[in-house]
MDTraj code that builds the backbone (N, CA, C; nanometers):
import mdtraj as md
import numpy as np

residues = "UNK UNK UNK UNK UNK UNK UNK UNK UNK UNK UNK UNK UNK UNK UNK UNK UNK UNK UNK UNK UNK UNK UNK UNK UNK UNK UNK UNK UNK UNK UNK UNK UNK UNK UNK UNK UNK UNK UNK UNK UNK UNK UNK UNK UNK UNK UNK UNK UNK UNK UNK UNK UNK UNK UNK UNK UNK UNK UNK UNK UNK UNK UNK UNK UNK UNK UNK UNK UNK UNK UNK UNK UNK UNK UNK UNK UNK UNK UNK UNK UNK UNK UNK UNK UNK UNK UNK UNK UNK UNK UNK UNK UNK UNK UNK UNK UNK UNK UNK UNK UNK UNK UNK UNK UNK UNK UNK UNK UNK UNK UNK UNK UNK UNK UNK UNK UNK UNK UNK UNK UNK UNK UNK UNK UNK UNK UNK UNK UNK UNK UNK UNK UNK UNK UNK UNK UNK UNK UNK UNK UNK UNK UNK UNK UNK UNK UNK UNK UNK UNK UNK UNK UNK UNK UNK UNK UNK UNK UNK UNK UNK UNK UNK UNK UNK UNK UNK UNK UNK UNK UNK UNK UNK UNK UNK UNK UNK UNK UNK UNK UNK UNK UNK UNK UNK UNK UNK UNK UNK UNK UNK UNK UNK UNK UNK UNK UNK UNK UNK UNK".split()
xyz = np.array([
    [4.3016, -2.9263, -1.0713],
    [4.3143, -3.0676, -1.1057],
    [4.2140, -3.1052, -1.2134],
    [4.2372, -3.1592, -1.3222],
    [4.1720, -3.2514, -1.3981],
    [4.0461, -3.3594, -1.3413],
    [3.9328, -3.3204, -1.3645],
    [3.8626, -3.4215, -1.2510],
    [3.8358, -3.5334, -1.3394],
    [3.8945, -3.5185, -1.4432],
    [3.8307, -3.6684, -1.5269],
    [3.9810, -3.8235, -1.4411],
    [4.0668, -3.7398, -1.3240],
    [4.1322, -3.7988, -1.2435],
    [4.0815, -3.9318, -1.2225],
    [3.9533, -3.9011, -1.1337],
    [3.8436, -3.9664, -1.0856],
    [3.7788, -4.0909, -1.2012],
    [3.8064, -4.0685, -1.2957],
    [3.7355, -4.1488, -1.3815],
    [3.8609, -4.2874, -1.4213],
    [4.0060, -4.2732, -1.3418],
    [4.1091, -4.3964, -1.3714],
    [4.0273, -4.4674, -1.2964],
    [4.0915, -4.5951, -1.2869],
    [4.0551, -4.7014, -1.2548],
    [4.0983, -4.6961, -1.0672],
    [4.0473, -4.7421, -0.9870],
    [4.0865, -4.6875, -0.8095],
    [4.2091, -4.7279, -0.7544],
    [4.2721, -4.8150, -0.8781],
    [4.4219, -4.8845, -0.7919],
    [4.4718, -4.7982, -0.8992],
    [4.4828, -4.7376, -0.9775],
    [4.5901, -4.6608, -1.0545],
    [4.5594, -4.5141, -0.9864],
    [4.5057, -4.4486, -1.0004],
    [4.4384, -4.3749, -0.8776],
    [4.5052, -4.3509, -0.7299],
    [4.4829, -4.4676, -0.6572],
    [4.5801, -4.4793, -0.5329],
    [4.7369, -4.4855, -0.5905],
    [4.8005, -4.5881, -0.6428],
    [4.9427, -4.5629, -0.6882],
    [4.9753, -4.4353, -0.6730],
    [4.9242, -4.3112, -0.7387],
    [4.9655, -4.1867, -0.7925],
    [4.9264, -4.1436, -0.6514],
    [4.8282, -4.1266, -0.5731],
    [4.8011, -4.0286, -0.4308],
    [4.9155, -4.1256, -0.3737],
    [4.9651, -4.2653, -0.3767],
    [5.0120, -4.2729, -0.2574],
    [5.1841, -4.2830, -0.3094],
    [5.2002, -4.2439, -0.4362],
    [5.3738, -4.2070, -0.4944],
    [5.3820, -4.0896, -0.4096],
    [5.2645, -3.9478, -0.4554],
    [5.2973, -3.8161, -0.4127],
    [5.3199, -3.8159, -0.2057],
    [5.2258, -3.8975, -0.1552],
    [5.1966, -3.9117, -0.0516],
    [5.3693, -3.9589, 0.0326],
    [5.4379, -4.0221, -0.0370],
    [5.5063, -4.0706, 0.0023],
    [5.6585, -3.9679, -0.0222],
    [5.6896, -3.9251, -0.1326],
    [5.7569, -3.8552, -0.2176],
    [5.7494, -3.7293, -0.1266],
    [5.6392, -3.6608, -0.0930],
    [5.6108, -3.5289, -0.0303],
    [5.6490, -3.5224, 0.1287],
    [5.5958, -3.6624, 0.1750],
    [5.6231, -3.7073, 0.3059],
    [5.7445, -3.7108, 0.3920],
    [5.8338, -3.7586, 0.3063],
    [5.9827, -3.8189, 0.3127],
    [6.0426, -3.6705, 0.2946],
    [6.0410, -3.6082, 0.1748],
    [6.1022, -3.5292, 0.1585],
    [6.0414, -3.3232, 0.1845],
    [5.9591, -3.3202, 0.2133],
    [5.8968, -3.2100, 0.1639],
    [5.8626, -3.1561, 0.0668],
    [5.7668, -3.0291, 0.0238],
    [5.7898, -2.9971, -0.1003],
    [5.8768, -2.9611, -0.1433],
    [5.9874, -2.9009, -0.1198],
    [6.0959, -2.8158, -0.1523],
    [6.1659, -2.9238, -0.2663],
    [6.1717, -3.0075, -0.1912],
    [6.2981, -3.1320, -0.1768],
    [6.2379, -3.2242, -0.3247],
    [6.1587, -3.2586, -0.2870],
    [6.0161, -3.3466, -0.3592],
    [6.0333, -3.3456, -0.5342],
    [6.0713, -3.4518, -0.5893],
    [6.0776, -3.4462, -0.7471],
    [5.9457, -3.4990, -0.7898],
    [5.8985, -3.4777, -0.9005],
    [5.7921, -3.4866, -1.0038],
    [5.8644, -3.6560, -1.0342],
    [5.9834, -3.6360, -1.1094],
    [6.0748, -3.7386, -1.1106],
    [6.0722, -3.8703, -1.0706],
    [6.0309, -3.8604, -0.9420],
    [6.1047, -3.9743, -0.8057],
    [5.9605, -4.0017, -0.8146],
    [5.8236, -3.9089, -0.8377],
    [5.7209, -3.9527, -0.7790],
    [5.6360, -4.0103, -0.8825],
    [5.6911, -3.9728, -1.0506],
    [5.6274, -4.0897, -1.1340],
    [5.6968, -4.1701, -1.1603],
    [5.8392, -4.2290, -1.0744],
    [5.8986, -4.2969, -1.1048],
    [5.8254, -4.4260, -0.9778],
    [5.7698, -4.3922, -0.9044],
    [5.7432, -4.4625, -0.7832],
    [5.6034, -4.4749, -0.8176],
    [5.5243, -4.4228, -0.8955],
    [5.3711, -4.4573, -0.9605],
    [5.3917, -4.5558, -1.0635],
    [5.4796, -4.5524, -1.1347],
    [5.5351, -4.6352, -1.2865],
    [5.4135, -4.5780, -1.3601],
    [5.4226, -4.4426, -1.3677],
    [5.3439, -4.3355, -1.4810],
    [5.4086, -4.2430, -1.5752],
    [5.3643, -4.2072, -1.6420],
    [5.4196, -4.0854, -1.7368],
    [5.4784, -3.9899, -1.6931],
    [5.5689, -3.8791, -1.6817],
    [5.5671, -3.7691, -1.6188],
    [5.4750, -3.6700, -1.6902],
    [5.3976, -3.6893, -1.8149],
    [5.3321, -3.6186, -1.8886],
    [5.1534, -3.6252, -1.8633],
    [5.1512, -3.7934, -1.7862],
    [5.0310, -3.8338, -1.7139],
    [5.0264, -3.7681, -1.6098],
    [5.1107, -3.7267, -1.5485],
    [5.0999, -3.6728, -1.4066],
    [5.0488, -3.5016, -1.4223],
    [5.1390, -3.4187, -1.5522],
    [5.0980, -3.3377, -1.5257],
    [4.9730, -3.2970, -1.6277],
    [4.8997, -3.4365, -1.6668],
    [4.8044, -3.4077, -1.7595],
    [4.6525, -3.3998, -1.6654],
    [4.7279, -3.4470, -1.5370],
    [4.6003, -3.4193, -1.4085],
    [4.6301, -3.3881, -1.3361],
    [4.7063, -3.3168, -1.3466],
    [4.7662, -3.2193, -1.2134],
    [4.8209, -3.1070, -1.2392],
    [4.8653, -3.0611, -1.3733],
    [4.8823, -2.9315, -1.4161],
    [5.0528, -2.9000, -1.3568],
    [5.0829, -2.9392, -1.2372],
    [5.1526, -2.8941, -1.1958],
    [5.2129, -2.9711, -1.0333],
    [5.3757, -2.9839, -0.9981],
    [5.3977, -3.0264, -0.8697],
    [5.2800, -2.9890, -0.7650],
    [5.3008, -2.8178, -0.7861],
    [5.2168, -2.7312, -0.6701],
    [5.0415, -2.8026, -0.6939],
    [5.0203, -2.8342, -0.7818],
    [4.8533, -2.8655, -0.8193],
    [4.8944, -3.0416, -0.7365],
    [4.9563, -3.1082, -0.7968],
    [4.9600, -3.2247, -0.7100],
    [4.9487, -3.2083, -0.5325],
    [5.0681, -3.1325, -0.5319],
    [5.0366, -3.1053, -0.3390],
    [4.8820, -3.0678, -0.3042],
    [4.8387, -2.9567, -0.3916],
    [4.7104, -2.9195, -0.3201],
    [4.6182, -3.0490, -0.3238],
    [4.6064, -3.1348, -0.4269],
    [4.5202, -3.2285, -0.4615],
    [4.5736, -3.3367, -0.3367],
    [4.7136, -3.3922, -0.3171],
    [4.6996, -3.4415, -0.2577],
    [4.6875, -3.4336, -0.0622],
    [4.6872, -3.2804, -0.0708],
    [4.6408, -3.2239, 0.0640],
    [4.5060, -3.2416, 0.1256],
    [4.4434, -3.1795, 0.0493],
    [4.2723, -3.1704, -0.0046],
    [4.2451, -3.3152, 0.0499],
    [4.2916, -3.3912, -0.0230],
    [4.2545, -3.5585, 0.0206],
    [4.2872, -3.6007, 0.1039],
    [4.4018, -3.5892, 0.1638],
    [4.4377, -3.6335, 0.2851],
    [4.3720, -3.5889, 0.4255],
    [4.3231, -3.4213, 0.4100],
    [4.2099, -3.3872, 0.5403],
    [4.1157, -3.4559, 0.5360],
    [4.0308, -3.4810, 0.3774],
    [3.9162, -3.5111, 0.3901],
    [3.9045, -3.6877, 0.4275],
    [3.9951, -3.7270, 0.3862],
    [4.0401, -3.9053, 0.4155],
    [4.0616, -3.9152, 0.5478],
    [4.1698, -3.8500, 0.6138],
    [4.1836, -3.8845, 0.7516],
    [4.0702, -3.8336, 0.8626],
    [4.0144, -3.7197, 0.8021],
    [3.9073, -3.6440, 0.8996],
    [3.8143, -3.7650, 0.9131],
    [3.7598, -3.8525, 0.8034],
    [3.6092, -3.9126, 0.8450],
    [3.7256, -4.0204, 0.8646],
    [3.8263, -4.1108, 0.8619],
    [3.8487, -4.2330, 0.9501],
    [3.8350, -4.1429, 1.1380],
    [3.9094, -4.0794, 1.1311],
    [3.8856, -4.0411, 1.2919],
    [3.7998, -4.0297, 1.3377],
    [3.6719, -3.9453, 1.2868],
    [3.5575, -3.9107, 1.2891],
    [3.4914, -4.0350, 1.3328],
    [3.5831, -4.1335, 1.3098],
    [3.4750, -4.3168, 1.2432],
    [3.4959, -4.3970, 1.4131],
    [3.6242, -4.3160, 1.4383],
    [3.6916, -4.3762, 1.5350],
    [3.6850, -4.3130, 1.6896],
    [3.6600, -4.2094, 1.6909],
    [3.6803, -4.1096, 1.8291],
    [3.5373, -4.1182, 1.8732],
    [3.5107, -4.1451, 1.9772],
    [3.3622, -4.1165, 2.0418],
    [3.3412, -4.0437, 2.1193],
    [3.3010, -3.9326, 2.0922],
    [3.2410, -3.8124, 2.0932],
    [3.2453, -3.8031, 2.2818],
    [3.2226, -3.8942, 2.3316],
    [3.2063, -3.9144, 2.4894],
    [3.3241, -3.9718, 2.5652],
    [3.3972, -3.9862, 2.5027],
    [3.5118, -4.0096, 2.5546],
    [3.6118, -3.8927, 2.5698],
    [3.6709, -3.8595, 2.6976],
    [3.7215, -3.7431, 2.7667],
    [3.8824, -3.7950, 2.8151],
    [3.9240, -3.9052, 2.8634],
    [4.0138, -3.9835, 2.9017],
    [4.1316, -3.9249, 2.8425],
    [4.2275, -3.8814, 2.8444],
    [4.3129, -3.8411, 2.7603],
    [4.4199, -3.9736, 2.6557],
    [4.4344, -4.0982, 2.7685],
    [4.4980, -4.1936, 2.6436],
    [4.3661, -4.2806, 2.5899],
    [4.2562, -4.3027, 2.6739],
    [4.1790, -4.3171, 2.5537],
    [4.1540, -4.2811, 2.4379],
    [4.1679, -4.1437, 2.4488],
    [4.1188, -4.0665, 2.3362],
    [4.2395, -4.0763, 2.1855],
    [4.3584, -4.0648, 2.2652],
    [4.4577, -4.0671, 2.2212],
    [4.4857, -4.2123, 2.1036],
    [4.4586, -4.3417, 2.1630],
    [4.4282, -4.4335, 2.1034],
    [4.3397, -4.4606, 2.0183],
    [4.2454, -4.3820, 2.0504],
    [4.0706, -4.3718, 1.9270],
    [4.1493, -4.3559, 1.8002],
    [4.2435, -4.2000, 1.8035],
    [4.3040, -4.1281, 1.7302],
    [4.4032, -4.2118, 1.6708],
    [4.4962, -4.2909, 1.6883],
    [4.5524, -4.3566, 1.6792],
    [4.5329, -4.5137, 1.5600],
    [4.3953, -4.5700, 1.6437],
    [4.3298, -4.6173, 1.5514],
    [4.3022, -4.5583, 1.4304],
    [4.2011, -4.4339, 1.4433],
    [4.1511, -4.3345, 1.2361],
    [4.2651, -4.3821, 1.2092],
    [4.3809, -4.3200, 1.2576],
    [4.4762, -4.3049, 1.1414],
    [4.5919, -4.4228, 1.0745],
    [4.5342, -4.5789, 1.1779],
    [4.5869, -4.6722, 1.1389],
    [4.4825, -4.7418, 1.0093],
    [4.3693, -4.7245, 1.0744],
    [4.2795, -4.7911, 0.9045],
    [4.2863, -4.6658, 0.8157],
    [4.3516, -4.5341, 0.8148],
    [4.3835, -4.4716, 0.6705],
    [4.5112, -4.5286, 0.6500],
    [4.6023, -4.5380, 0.7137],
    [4.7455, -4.5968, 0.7050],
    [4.7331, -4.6990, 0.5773],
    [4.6058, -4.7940, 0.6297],
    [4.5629, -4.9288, 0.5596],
    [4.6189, -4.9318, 0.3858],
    [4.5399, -4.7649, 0.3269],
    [4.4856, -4.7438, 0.2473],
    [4.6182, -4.6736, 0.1482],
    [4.6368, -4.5805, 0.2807],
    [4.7630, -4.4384, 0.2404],
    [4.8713, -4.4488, 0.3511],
    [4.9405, -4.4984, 0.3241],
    [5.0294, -4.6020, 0.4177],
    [5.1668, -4.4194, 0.5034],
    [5.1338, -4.3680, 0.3639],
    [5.2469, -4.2209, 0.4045],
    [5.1322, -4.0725, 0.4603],
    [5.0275, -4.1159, 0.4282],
    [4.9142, -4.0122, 0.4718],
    [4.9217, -3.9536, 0.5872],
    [4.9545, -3.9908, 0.7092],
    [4.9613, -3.9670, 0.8209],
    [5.1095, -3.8882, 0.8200],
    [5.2071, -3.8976, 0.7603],
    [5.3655, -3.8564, 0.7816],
    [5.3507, -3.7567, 0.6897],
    [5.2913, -3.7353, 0.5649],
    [5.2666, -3.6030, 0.4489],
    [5.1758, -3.4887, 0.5759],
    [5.1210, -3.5689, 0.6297],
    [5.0269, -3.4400, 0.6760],
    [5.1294, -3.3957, 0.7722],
    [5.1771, -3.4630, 0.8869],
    [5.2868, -3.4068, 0.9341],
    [5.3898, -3.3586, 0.9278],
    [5.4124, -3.4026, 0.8215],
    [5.5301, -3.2969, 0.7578],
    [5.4855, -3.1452, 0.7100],
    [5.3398, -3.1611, 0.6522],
    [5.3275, -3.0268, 0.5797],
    [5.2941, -2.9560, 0.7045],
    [5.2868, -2.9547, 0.8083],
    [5.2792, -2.8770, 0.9445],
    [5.4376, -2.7833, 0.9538],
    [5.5050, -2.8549, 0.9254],
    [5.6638, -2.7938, 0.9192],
    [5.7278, -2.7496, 0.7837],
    [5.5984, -2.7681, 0.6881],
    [5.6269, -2.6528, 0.5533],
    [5.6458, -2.5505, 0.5396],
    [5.7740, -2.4898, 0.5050],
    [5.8244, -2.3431, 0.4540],
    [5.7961, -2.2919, 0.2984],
    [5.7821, -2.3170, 0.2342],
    [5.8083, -2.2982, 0.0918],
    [5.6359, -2.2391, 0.0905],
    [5.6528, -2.0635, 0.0489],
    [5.5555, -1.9991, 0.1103],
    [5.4078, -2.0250, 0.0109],
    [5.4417, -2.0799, -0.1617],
    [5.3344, -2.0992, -0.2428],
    [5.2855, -2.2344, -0.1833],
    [5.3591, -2.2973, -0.1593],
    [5.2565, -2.4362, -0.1092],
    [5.1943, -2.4209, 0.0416],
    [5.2607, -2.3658, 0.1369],
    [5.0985, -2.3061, 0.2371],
    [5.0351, -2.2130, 0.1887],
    [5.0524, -2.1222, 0.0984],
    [4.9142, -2.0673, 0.0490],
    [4.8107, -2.1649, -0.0072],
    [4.8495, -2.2768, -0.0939],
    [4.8006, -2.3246, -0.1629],
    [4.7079, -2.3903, -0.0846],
    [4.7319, -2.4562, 0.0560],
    [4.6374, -2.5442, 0.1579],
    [4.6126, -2.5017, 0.2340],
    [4.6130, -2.3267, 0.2559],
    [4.5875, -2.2491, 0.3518],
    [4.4704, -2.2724, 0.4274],
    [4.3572, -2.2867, 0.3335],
    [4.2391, -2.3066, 0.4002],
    [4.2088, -2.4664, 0.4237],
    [4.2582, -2.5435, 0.3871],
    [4.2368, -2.7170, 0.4182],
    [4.2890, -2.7338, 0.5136],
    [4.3922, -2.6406, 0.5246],
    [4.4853, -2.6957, 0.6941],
    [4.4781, -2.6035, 0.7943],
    [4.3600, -2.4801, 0.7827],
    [4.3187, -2.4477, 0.9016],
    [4.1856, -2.5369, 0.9287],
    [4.1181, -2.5802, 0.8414],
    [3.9539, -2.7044, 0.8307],
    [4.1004, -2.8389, 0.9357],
    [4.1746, -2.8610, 0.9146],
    [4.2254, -2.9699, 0.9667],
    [4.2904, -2.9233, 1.0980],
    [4.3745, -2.8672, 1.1204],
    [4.3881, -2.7900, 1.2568],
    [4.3035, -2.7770, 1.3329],
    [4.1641, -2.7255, 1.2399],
    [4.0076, -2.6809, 1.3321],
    [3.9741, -2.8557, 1.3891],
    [3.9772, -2.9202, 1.3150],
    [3.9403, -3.0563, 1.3582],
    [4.0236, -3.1224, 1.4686],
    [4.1604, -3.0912, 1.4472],
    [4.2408, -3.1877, 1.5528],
    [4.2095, -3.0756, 1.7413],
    [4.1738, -2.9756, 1.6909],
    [4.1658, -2.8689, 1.7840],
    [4.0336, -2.9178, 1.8932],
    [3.9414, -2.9606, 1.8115],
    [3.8251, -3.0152, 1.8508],
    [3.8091, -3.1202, 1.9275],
    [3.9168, -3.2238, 1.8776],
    [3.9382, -3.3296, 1.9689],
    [4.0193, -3.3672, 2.0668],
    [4.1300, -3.2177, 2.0818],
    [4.1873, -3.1934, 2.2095],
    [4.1386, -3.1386, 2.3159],
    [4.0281, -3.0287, 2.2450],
    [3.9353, -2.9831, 2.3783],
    [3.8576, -3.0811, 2.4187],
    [3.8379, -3.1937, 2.3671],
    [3.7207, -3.2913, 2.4191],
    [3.8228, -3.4044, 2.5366],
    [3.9062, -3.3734, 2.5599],
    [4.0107, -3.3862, 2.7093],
    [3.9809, -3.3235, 2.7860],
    [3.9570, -3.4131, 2.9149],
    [3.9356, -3.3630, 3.0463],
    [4.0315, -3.3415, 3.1083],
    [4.1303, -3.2735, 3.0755],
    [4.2646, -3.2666, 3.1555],
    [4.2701, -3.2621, 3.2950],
    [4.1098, -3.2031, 3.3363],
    [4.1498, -3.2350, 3.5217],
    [4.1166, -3.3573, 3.5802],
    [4.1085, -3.4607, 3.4759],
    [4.1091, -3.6231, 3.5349],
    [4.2402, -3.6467, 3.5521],
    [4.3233, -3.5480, 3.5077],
    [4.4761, -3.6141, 3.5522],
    [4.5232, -3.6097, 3.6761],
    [4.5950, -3.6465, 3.7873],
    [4.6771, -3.6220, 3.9096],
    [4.7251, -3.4671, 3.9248],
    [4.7289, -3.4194, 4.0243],
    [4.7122, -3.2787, 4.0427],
    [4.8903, -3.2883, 4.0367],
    [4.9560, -3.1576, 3.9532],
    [5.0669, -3.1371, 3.9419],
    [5.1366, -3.2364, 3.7485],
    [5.0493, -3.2345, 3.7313],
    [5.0639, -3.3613, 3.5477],
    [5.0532, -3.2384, 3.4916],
    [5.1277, -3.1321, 3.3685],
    [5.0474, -3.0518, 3.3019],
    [5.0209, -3.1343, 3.1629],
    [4.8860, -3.1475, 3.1599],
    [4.7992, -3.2307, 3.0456],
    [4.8260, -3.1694, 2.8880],
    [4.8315, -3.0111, 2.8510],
    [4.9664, -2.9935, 2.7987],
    [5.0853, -3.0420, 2.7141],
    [5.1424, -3.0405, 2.8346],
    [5.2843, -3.0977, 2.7969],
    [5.2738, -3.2462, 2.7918],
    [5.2094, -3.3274, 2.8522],
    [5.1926, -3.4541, 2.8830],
    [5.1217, -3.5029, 2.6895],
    [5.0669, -3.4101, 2.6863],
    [4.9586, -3.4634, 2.5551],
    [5.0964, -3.4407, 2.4326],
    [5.1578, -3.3327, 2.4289],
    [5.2516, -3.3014, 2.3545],
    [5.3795, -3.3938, 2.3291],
    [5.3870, -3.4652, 2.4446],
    [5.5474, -3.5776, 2.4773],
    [5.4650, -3.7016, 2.4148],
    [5.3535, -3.6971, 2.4262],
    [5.3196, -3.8094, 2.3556],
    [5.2439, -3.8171, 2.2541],
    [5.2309, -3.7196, 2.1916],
    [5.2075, -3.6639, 2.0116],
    [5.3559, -3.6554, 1.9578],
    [5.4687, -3.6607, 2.0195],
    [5.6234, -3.6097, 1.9532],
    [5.6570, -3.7491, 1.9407],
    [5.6455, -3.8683, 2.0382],
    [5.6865, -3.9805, 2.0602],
    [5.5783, -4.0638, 1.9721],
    [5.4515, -4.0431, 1.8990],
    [5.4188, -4.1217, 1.8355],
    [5.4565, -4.0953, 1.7063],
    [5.4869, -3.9133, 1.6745],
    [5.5309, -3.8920, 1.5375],
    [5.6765, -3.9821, 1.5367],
    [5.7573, -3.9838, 1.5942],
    [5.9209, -4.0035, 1.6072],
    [5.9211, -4.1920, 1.6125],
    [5.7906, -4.2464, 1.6601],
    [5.8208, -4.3933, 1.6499],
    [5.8065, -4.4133, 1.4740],
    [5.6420, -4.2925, 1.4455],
    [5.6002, -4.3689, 1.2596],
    [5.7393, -4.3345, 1.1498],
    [5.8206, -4.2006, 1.2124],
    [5.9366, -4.1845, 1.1088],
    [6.0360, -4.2863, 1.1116],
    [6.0472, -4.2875, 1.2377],
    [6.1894, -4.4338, 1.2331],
    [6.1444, -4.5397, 1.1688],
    [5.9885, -4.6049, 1.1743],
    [5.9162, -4.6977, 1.1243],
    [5.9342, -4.7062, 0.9412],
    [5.8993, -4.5809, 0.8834],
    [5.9034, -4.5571, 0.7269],
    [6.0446, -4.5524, 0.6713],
    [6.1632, -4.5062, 0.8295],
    [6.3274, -4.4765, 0.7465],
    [6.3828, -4.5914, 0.7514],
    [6.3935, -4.7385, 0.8776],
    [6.3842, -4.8852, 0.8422],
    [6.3344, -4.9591, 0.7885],
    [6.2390, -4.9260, 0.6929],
    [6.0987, -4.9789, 0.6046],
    [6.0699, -5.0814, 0.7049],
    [6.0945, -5.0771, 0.7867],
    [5.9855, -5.1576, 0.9033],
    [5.8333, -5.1520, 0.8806],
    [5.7483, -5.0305, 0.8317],
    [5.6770, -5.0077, 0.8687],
    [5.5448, -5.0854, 0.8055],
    [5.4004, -5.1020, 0.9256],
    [5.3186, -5.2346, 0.9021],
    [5.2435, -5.0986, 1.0015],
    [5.0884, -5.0868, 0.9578],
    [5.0041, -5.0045, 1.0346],
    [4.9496, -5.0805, 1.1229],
    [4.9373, -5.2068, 1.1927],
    [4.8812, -5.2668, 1.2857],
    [4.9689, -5.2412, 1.3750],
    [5.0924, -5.3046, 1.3263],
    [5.2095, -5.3254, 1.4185],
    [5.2710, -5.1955, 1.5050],
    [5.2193, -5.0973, 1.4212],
    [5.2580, -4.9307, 1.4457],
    [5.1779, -4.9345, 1.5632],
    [5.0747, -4.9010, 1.5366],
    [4.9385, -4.9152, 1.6163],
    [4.9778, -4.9712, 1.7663],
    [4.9877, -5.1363, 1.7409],
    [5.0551, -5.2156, 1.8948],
    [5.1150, -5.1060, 1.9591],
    [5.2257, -5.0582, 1.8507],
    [5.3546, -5.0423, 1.9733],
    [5.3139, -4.8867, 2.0313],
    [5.2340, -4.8055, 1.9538],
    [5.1890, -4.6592, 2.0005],
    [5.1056, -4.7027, 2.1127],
    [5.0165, -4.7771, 2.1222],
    [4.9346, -4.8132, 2.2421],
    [5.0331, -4.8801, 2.3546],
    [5.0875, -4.9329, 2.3042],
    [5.2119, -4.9887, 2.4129],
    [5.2649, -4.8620, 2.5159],
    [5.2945, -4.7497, 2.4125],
    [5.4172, -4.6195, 2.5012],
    [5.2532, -4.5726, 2.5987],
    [5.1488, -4.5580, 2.5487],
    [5.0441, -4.4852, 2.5935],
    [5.0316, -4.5379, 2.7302],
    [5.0004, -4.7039, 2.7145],
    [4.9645, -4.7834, 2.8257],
    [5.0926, -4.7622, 2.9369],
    [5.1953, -4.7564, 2.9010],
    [5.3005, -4.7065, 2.9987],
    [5.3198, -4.6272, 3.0681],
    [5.3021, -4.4868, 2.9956],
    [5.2743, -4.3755, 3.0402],
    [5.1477, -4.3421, 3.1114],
    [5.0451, -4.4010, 3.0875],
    [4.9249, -4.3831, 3.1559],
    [4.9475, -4.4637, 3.2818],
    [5.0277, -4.6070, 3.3315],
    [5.0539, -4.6470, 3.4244],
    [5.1557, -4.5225, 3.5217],
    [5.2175, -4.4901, 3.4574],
    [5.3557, -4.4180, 3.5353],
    [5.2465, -4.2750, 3.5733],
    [5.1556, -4.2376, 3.5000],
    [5.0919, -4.0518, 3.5364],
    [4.9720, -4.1188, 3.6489],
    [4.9213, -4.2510, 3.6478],
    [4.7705, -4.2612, 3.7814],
    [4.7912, -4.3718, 3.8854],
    [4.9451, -4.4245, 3.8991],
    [5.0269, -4.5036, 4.0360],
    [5.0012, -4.4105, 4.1319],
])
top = md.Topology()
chain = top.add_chain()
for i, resn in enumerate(residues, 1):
    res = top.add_residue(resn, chain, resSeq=i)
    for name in ("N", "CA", "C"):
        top.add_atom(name, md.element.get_by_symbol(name[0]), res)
traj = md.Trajectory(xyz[None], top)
């Protein structure tokens, strides 16, 4: 990447992380036009690759940013002493609603690139998305899973409700419904439910 990037102005700047963010998100890389995504910046296609060299250089750049962006909101948000499993879950929930704030597709790019095939672009974030894996890894072991009711596997329980918060933010971005507070409400909503129905 071009680091004189850094030297635009911070709202032209965001436009472009959050065209690719969105563009990459929705569609994958495979799928993903250069096209669609300086058409959704209202930039050059010649600006784009005059700091980015390349689609594949955009993904890494905007990978790179997205661990290091979402890692310290969570970081900002999770307390270290908290073991609870929907507590924790909600901490998490929160990071990634004040990055939402910022990078409204940040949270859905990263999840998507979890289900990336196209073998040059996981090489390309090979090592950012084991640093991000290592992180989310960290804050699943910090679950006390034997605070749950004997016969709950914490597990599967943590998993039905990591699938059900990804599956509320996609329906949220494919109705353009989507508002990161309002996201937020309704993910704490399924949690608070489910946490009633697993300690009756």
């Amino acid at each position: 990447m071009n680091g004189k990037f850094f030297d635009l102005k911070k709202e032209k700047q965001d436009r472009m992380i959050n065209a690719a963010l969105k563009v990459f998100g929705m569609q994958g890389y495979r799928h993903a036009s250069t096209d669609e995504i300086v058409k959704e910046a209202d930039i050059s296609k010649g600006l784009l690759f005059h700091y980015f060299g390349s689609k594949l250089g955009l993904y890494t750049f905007v990978y790179d940013y997205s661990v290091r962006f979402m890692t310290l909101e969570l970081k900002a948000c999770i307390n270290p002493l908290t073991t609870e499993l929907f507590e924790l879950m909600k901490q998490m929930e929160q990071g990634k609603m004040h990055a939402m704030r910022a990078y409204p597709y940040m949270q859905q790019f990263l999840n998507r690139a979890m289900t990336e095939d196209v073998s040059e672009a996981l090489l390309a974030v090979e090592e950012k998305r084991n640093l991000w894996l290592d992180s989310c890894a960290r804050w699943y072991n910090q679950i006390d899973m034997s605070r749950l009711p004997q016969g709950v596997d914490g597990s599967r329980l943590y998993k039905m409700m990591e699938l059900t918060i990804k599956g509320l933010m996609t329906e949220k971005f494919e109705d353009h419904s989507f508002q990161p507070e309002m996201l937020y409400d309704e993910i704490c909503s399924y949690l608070n439910m489910m946490k009633r129905i697993v300690y009756r």
